[in-house]
Each structure stands twice: as C-alpha cells, then as structure tokens.
N, C-alpha and C positions, 0 to 999 in steps of 0.2 A: 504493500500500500504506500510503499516510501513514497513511489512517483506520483502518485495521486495528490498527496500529500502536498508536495514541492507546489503543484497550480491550486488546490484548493484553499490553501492557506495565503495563498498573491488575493487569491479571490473575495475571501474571507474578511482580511486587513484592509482590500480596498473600501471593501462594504463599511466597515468599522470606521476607518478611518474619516469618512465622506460623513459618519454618524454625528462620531464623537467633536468634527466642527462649531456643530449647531452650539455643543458646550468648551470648547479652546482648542484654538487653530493648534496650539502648541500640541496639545492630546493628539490631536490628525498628524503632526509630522512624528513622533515619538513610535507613534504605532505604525507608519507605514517602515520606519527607519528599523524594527523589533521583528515586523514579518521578515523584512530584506534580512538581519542578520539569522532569525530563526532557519531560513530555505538554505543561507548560504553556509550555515556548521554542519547541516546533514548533507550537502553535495560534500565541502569537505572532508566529514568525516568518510564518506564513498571512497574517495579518492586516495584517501590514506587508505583503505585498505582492501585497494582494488586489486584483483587477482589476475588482473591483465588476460581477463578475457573477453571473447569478440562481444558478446551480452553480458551485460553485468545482470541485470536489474530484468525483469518482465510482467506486465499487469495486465489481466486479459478476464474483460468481463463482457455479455452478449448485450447490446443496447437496442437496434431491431433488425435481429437476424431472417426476420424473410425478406427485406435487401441485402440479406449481408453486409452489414455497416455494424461494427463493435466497437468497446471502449476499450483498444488496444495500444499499451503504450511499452517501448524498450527504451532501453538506456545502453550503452556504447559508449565507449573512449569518447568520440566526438560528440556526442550529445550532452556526455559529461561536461566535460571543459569551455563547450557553449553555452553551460549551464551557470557552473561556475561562474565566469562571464558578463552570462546576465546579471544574475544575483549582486557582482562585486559591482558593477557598474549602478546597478541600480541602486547597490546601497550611497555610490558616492554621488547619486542622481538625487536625491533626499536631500544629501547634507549641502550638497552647492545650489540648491533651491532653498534654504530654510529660510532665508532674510527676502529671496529677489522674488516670490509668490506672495502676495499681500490679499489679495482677494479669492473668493470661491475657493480657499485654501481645502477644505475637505474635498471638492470634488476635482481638484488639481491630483490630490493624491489618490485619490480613487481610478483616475482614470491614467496614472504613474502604473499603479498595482496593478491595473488590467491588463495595458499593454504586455505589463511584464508578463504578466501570465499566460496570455496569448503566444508570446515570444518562446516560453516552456513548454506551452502545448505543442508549438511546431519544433520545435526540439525534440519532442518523448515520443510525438504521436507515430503510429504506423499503421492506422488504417487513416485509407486517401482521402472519406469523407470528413474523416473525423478532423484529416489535416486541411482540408478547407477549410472548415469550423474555426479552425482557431487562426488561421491566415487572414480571414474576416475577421474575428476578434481583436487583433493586435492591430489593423485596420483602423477602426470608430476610433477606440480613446486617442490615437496618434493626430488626429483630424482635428479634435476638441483641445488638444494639447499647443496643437500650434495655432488656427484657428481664436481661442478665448484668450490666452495669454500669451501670443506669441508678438511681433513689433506692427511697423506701421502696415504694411501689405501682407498682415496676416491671413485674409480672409482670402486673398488671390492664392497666396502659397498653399493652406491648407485647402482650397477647391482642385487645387494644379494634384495635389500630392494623391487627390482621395480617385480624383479622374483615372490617371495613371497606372493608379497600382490596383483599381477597382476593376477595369477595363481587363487589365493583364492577369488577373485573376479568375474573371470569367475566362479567358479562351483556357487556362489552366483545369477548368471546372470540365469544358470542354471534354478536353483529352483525358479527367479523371473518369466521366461518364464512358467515353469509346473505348478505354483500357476496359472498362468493367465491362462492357458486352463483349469484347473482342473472348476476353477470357469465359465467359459464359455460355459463348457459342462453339469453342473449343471444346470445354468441361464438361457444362448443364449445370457447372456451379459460379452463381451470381457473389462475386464479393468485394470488398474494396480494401481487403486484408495485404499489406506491402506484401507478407512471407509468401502468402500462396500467390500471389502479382509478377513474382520472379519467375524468369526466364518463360512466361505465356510467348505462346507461338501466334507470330501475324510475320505480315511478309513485309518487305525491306518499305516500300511506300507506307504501309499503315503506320509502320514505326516510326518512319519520318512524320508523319503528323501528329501522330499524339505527342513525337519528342518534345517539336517546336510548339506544340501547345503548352507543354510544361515549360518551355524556354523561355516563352511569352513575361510567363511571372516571374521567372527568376533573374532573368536579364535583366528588367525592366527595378527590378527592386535593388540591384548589385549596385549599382546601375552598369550599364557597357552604352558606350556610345553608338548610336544614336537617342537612345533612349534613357537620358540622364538627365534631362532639362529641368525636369524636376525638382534634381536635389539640392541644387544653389539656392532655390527661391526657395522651399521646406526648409534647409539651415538656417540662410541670412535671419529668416522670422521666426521661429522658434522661439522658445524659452529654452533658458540652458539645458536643464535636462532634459528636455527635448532635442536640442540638439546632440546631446551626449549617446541619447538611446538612438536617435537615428543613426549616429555616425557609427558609434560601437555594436550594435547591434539588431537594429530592421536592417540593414546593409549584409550582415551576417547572412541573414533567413535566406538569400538571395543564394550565395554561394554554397550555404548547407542544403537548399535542395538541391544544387548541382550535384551536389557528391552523394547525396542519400537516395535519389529518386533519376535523375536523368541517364547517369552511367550505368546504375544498377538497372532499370525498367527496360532500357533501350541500348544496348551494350555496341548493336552492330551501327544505329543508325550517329549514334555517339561519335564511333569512332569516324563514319566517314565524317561526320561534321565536324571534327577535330582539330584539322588547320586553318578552317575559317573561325571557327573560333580563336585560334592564338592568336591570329591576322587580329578579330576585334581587341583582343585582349594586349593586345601591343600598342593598336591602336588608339585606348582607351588610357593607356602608359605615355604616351608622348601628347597627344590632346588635355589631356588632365592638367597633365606638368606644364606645357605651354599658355591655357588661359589662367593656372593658379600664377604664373608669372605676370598676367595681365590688373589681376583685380588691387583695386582699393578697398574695398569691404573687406574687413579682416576675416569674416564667417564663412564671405564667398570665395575668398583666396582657401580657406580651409576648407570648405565642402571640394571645389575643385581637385585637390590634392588626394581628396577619396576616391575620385572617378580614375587618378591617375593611381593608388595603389590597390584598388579593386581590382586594374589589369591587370596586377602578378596574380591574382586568386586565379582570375580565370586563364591566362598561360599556362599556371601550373594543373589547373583539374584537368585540361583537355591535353595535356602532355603524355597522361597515360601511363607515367612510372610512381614506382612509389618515394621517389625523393622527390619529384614536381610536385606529389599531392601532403606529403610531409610539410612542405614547404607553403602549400595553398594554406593550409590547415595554422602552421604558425602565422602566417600573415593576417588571416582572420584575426587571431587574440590578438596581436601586437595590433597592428594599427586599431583594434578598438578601443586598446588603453593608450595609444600615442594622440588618435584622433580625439578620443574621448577627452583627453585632458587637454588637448588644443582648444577645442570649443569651450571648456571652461575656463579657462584663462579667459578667452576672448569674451565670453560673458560677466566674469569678475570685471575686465576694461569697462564693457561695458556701463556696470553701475555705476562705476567712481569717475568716467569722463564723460556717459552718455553721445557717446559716437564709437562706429564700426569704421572708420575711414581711418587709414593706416597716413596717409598724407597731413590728416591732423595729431599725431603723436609722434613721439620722439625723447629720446634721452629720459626714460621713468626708470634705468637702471638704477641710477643715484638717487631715485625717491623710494626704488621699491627692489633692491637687489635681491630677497630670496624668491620673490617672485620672477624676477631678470633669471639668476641660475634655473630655477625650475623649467621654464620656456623654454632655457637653450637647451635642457635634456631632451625636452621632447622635440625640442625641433630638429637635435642631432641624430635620433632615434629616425623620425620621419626620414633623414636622408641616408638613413640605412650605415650609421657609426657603428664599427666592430666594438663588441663588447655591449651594445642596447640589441636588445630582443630583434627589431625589426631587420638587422644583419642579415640573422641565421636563415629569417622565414625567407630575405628576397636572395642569398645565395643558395639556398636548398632547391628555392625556385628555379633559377637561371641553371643551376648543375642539371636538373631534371630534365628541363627541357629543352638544353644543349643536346640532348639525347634524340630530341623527337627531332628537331628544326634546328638549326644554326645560326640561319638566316635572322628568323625570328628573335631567338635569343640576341643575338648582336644588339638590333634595333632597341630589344626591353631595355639592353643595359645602358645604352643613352640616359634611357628615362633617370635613371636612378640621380647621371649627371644633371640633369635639369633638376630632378628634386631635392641638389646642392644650392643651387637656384634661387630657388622659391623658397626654400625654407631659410636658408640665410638671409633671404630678404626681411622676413617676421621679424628677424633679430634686430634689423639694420634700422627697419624704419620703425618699429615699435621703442627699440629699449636704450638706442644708441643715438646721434647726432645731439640738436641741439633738442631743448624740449620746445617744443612746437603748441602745447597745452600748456596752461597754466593754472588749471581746475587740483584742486586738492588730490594728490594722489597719497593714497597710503599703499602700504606693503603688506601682504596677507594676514589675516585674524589666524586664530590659533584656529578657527573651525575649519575655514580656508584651506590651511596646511595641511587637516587631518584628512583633507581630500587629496591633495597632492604626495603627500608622504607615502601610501602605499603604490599610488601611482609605479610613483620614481622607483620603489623598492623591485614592485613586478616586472617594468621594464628592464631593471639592469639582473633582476634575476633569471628573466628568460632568455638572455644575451649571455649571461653565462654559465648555468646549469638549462639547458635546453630539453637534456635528455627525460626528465620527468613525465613532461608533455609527450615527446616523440614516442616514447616507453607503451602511452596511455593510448597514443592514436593506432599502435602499429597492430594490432592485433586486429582489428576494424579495416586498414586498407590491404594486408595481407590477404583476408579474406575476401574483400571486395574485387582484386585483381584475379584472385583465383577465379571468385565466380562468371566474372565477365570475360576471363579469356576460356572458361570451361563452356560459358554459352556459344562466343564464338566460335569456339571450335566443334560443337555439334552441330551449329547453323552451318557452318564450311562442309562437315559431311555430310550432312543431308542436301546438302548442294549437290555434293558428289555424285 
C-alpha cells in the first residue's frame, strides 16, 4: 500500500491544507511542507534499502474490469528517483513560496499538492487509462497555479500552457484507445494493463501511429522544438514554485514516458524513428542555447536553457544504449535541481527589485555575495563543470550516443559551448558590473538558504558519487534493452 500511500497523502494535505486557510495561512503552509516531508522519508527510506531490483514495489487492485482498466501501480529504479525528485523539489516548492503567496494561500497549496500528486500518479501508474487520469490531473492545478498567481500575462500563459499540453494529450488518449483494441483483437482480451501491452503484435504502420500519438504528449511536454513555444511564456509568468515544478519536473513526465511507454510499446517503430529524433534533439540543443543567448527576461533566458538541455534527454533515449539512457536518466534529476534553483533565484530577484530584465541589474555581488556564490554553482553546473552532477549526465550522454551517430554527437557538443555562453552571461549581467539598480537589495534569509543548501549539496553530490543513482537505474534499463531487442528480434523472424 506504500505506493498508494505516497498520492493519497499529496491528496489528502492538499485537501487539508486549502481547509485549515479559512483558520491560518501559516497552518496551510506547515501542513503542505509535513505531507512533502512525510512522502519524501518513505521514498527515502525505499531507497536505502533497495534491493536493486527491476520492481521494487507493486499494487494491483481491479477498479472496472469489464474495460479492463485497474488501479495498477509499480515502482522501479526510475520511478523511484522521479519520485524522490518530486517530493524534494516540492518540498523546497513550499519553502520558496512561504512569504511570495499572500492571497488564496490555502488553495495555492492545494493545488501545489495536487499537481504533485498527479506528477506521482504518472510516475507509479501502469495501467494506460489510469495514466491519462492522472496526466489530466497534474494538468488543472498547473493552469490555476500560473493562471491566479502567476505575473502580468498570466492569463495568456496559462491558456497557451492548458491549449498545448490538453490538445497533445488527446491524440495520446488516441493511441491509448487503438493500442487497447489492437490488443483485443489479437487476444479477445480488452485491457489497458502496460504488462500484458508488451510486445502486442500490429504491423510496422499501426505502430507508427499509435507511437506518434504517444509522441504527441510527450514531445510536446519535454518540450522538443517545434513545439516549445509554450514554455517561455508558462515560466516568465509563473509563480516561483510554479516555475520550479514546471522546470524540475512536468518537463520530466515528458521524457519519462519516452523511456516507460514509447520504447517499450513500440520497440520497432522506435527505432526506425530514432535518428530523426536525435536530429530534433540536437536540434532542440543548439536552438535552446542560441535564443537563451538572446533574452533579457531572466525567467525567459532560463526557460530557454530547458529547451536547450531537454535535447540531451532526448539524444540520449533514442541513442539506444544503455550509457545514452544512463545518461538521459541523470540529466533529468540534474537539471531539475540546476533549473529548479535557477528559477528560484530568479524569483527571490524578483521580490526585492520587482523586474525580470537582466539589462536593469548588475553588481548585487557586493550586496548579496552568498546569494552571488550560490548562482554561480548553478550556473556552472548548467554548463556542465566537472565535479557538479550535470557533467556526468551530459558526458554519459554524448559517450552513448557517439555510439549511434557521430555526426550528431559533434553538433550536441557545440551546445554545451554555447551553454558557456548563456550561462556566464546570468553571472555577468546579474551579479557583476556596475549596479544598475539601486532598490534595497539584501542577501538571502536563513529560510532562503535552507532552500538552497540542499540544492548545492545534491548537485555536487551527484557530480561526484554518481554511482548510487546509476546503481538504482540499471536494473530497469538492462531489462528494458533486453526486452526490446528480444521483441525485435522475433519481429525480424517472423519477417523471415
């Protein structure tokens, strides 16, 4: 019931939380801050004492079985550590909002808790309906999140955000319905269960359709270019934590159904679409890094910078080894704790100068130097500094996929040089020159810190014990390589 547990208790606090308002904002944050750390001791305590196997965890109860639609959920190395993830993010999602949400405070964190749980649903789930369900779910509150408290074109951003990812969810919905008759007309068994979903037999076209129906949503949420326009105008307006959860992790949900659902479901038509995928995913690498060079909004230079390191996820998943997918897999956490704490910096700037224009700041080193040191970790992190986390994930990347492509690979590693770039620009024009503002600047509160302190600690932790992580995932893509080259290669003899 563990896994149950983990979304019923988001569920649960939300409810609470959004109550106990009516009687002190302070009771709503306290208790949303209590759920987050309750979820986040039993993933960890998981973790500690995970047996490094392909399932850890499994919960499987019938909800209405003459569709074949049950309340099925697994746990896996990757699902864990997406888990984890959320949880840590979300709890430092609480603490960097505690002063800058002043209004509808209860149902600010009600709809904090939902996403998040929504975010756990698509994590644990493994039956297809049940993961629409909660793909919609993490959906709404994100809308209300940016949307009621988010800056001045809020209402534009969250319509842009709900259109988008509503749209790409339906053709998803799509291909979840064609999989279930495809298999049904096979079998005579109707169902939407991932396990028995593997390796169903359709021909190379049907496969191509239902793939890109699932690529629909998950492209579209990673983002991959062309279909990212979204996410600048969802950041820039945002409230912090909202930017925090979009950047760290709806951006995830994107890439984790690549590796949970697209490779696995569709293995052959996968692979043929596997070098236009790199092609985007490079493409997506030097686009990124080029407009984050361009922007003056400090949110939009940082949402940009997502679009440009979401290209290593997807080079590495369509690379097809397990050091590319190693390496997709670390990029995920790293940049959702590099970005993550980007965006909060940028939202601290926010309060105390009330402008996102990097052209009006300058020289706040000397009003705020532990704030100055914290930025340049993450902004050296962001350009991939040996010894911070984000290294290992984009060199595990680029090894993996030297393997598939060359060409491609070369091109990625440009990127990295541009996001020398753009990331030493944050430095340059935020903390360095002359100061440009002259609005009271302070240097972080002790609450402040206690958001950034773990930060800092995970990043240089995953840059240099890496193996914990790698340890947890490997047992999950071992397995996954196995099954999809066992499928192909009964697809090739039945060719024969």
């Amino acid at each position: 019931m563990i896994l149950v547990t983990f979304i019923s208790v988001l569920m649960i606090g939300g409810i609470m939380a959004w109550v106990a308002a009516s009687w002190s904002n302070l009771a709503s944050r306290w208790i949303s801050l209590i759920t987050l750390l309750i979820d986040f001791i039993l993933a960890i305590s998981i973790w500690m004492n995970n047996a490094s196997t392909p399932w850890i965890e499994k919960f499987y109860a019938p909800w209405i079985p003459n569709f074949g639609i049950n309340f099925s959920l697994a746990l896996d190395g990757l699902s864990l550590l997406m888990l984890l993830l959320t949880f840590f993010l979300g709890i430092l999602g609480v603490l960097i909002s505690w002063n800058e949400i002043q209004y509808r405070v209860g149902f600010f964190h009600f709809n904090l808790l939902w996403v998040l749980a929504g975010i756990s649903g698509v994590f644990l789930t493994m039956d297809l309906f049940l993961f629409y369900f909660f793909w919609e779910v993490m959906l709404i509150p994100m809308y209300f999140l940016i949307g009621i408290w988010g800056h001045e074109n809020k209402r534009y951003a969250a319509f842009k955000f709900f259109i988008f990812t509503q749209a790409s969810g339906l053709l998803m919905l799509l291909a979840i319905l064609g999989l279930y008759f495809v298999h049904k007309n096979n079998s005579g068994v109707g169902t939407f269960d991932y396990f028995q979903l593997l390796g169903t037999q359709m021909s190379l076209s049907t496969s191509r359709w239902l793939m890109f129906g699932f690529l629909a949503a998950f492209i579209v949420k990673l983002p991959v270019v062309p279909f990212h326009t979204w996410l600048p105008d969802a950041h820039s307006q945002a409230p912090t934590a909202g930017s925090l959860i979009l950047a760290g992790l709806l951006l995830k949900t994107g890439a984790y159904g690549l590796i949970r659902f697209v490779l696995p479901l569709f293995p052959e038509a996968s692979a043929e679409f596997a070098p236009w995928a790199m092609l985007l995913g490079v493409v997506g690498i030097l686009y990124g890094a080029s407009l984050s060079f361009a922007q003056t909004d400090l949110k939009r230079l940082i949402a940009y910078t997502s679009v440009s390191h979401m290209g290593f996820v997807i080079l590495g998943v369509f690379a097809f080894n397990s050091l590319a997918m190693q390496g997709a897999v670390m990029q995920m956490i790293t940049h959702g704790i590099t970005s993550g704490a980007l965006f909060a910096i940028a939202g601290i700037l926010y309060e105390r100068i009330h402008t996102r224009d990097i052209n009006a700041m300058g020289g706040f080193w000397v009003k705020a130097p532990f704030m100055g040191v914290t930025t340049l970790i993450f902004v050296l992190a962001s350009l991939g500094l040996p010894v911070l986390g984000n290294f290992i994930a984009e060199f595990l990347t680029l090894i993996g996929s030297w393997q598939a492509n060359q060409t491609l690979t070369i091109l990625a590693t440009t990127g990295i040089v541009a996001a020398t770039a753009y990331s030493l620009r944050i430095m340059q024009k935020v903390f360095l020159g002359k100061t440009l503002n002259e609005k009271t600047m302070t240097d972080l509160s002790l609450r402040e810190k206690l958001v950034f302190v773990p930060l800092i600690a995970a990043i240089i932790w995953l840059g240099l014990f890496p193996q914990k992580v790698l340890n947890t995932t490997k047992p999950m893509i071992d397995k996954s390589f196995k099954t999809e080259q066992t499928t192909l290669n009964q697809k090739d003899n039945g060719i024969q």
